[in-house]
ROPAMAR-164708 format. One record per residue: x, y, z of N, C-alpha, C in turn. Coordinates in steps of 0.001 Angstrom, whole numbers, padded with zeros to 6 digits, m for minus. Layout:
REM residues N
<<X; Y; Z>; <X; Y; Z>; <X; Y; Z>>
...
REM end
This chain:
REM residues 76
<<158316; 232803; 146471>; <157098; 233348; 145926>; <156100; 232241; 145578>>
<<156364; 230918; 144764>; <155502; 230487; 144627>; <155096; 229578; 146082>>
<<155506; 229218; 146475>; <155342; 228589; 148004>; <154655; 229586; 148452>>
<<154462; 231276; 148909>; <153387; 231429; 149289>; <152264; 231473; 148449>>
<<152460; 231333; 147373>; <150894; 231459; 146047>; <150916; 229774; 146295>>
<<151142; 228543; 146469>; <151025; 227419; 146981>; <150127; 227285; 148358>>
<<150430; 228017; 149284>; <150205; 227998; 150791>; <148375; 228514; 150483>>
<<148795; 229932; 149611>; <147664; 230772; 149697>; <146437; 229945; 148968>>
<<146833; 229170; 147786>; <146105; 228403; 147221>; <145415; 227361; 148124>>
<<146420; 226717; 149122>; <145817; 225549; 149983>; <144520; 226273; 151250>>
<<144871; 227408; 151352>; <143910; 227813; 152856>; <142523; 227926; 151986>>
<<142688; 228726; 150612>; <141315; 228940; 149738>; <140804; 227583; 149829>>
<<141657; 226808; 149003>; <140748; 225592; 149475>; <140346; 224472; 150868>>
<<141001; 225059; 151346>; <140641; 224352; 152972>; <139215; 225405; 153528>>
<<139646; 226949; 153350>; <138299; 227451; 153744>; <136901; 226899; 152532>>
<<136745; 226960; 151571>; <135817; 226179; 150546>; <135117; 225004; 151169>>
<<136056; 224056; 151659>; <135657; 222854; 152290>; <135006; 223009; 153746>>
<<136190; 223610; 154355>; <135204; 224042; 155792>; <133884; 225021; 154999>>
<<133814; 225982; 154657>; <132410; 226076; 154568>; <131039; 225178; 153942>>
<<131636; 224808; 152951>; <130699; 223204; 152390>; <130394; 222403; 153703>>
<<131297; 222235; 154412>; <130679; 221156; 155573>; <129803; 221866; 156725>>
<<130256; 223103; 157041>; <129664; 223983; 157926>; <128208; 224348; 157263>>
<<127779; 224665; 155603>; <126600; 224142; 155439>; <125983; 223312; 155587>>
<<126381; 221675; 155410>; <126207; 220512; 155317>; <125719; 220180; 156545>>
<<126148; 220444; 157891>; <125738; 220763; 158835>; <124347; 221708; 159342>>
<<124706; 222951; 159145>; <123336; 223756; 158765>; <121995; 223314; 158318>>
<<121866; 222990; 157421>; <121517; 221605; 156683>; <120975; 220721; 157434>>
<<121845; 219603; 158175>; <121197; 218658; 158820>; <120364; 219052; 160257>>
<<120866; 220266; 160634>; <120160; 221141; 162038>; <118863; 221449; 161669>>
<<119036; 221810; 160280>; <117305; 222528; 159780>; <116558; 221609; 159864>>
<<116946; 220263; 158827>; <116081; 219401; 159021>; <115635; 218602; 159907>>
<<116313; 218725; 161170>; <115805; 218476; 162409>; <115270; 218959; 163225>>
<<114881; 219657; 162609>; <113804; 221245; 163524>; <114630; 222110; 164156>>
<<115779; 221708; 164226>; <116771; 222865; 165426>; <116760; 224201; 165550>>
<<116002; 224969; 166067>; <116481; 226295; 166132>; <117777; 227122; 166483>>
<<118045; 228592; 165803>; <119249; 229403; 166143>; <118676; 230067; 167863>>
<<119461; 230006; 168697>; <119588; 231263; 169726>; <119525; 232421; 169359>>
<<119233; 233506; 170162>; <119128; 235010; 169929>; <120674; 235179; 170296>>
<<120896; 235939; 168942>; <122725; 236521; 169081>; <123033; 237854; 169895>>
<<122080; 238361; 170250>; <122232; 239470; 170878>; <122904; 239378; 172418>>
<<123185; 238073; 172963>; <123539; 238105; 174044>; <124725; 236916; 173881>>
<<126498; 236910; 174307>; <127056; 236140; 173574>; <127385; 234777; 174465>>
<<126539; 234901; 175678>; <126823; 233880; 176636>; <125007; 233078; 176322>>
<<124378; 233587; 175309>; <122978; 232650; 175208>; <123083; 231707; 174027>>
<<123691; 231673; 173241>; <123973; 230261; 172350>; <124422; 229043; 173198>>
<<125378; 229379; 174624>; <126183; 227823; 174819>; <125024; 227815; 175475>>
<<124752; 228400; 176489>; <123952; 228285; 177565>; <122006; 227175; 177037>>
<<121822; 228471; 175540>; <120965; 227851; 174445>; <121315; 226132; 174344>>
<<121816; 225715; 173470>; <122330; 224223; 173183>; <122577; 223645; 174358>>
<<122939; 224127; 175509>; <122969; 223121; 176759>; <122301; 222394; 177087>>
<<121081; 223696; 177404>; <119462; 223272; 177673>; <118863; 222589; 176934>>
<<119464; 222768; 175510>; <118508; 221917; 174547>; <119005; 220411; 174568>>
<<120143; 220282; 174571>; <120822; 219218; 174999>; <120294; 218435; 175862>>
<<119998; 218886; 177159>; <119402; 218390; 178671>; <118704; 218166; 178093>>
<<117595; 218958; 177383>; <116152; 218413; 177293>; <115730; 217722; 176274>>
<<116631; 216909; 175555>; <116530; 215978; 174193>; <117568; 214703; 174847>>
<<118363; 215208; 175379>; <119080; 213984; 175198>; <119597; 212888; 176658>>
<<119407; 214253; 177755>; <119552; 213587; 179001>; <118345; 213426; 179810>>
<<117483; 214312; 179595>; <116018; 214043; 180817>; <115457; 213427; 179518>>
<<115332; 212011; 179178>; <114310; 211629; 178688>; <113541; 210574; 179153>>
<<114097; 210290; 180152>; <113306; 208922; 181476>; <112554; 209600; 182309>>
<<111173; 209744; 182583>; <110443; 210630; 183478>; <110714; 209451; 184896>>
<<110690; 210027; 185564>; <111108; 208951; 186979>; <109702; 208612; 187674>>
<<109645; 207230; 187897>; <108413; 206488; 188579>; <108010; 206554; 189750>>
<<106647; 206331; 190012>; <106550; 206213; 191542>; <107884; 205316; 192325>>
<<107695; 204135; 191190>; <108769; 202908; 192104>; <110385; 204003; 192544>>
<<110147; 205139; 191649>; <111966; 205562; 191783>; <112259; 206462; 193219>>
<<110735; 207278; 193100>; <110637; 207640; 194354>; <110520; 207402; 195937>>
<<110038; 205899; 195970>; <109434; 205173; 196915>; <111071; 204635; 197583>>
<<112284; 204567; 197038>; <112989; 204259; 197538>; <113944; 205582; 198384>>
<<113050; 206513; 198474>; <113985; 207366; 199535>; <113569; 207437; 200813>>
<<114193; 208078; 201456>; <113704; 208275; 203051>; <113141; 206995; 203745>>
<<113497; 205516; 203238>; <112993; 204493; 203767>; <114053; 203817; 205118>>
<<115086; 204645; 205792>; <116430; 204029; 206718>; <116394; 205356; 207293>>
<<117034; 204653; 207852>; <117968; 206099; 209034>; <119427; 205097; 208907>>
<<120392; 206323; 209176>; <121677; 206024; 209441>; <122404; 204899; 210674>>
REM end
């Protein structure tokens, strides 16, 4: 008995903490301007953050004339 009033005691406080950090988080998203996805569709959140992803963190080099100029200059 007391081992599960022990157990039950530890998840209360493990969920407490996960939610403190899962705000804490919340939190740092807001203050970075981040917007939520529309929940109405349950494949548009990953799909959401992907794109946002791509477009913050991987396309941020616009590509140059010089980047272009090196194609189609050979044949095989």
């Amino acid at each position: 008995m007391e081992m599960e009033a022990q157990e039950q005691n530890f998840r209360q406080q493990l969920r407490k903490s996960l939610d403190g950090y899962n705000q804490e988080l919340a939190e740092a998203q807001k203050a970075k301007g981040e917007t939520h996805p529309p929940s109405h569709n349950t494949h548009l959140p990953s799909l959401f953050y992907s794109l946002r992803y791509l477009e913050k963190e991987v396309y941020t080099n616009t590509p140059t004339a010089l980047y272009h100029l090196q194609f189609n200059t050979s044949s095989r």
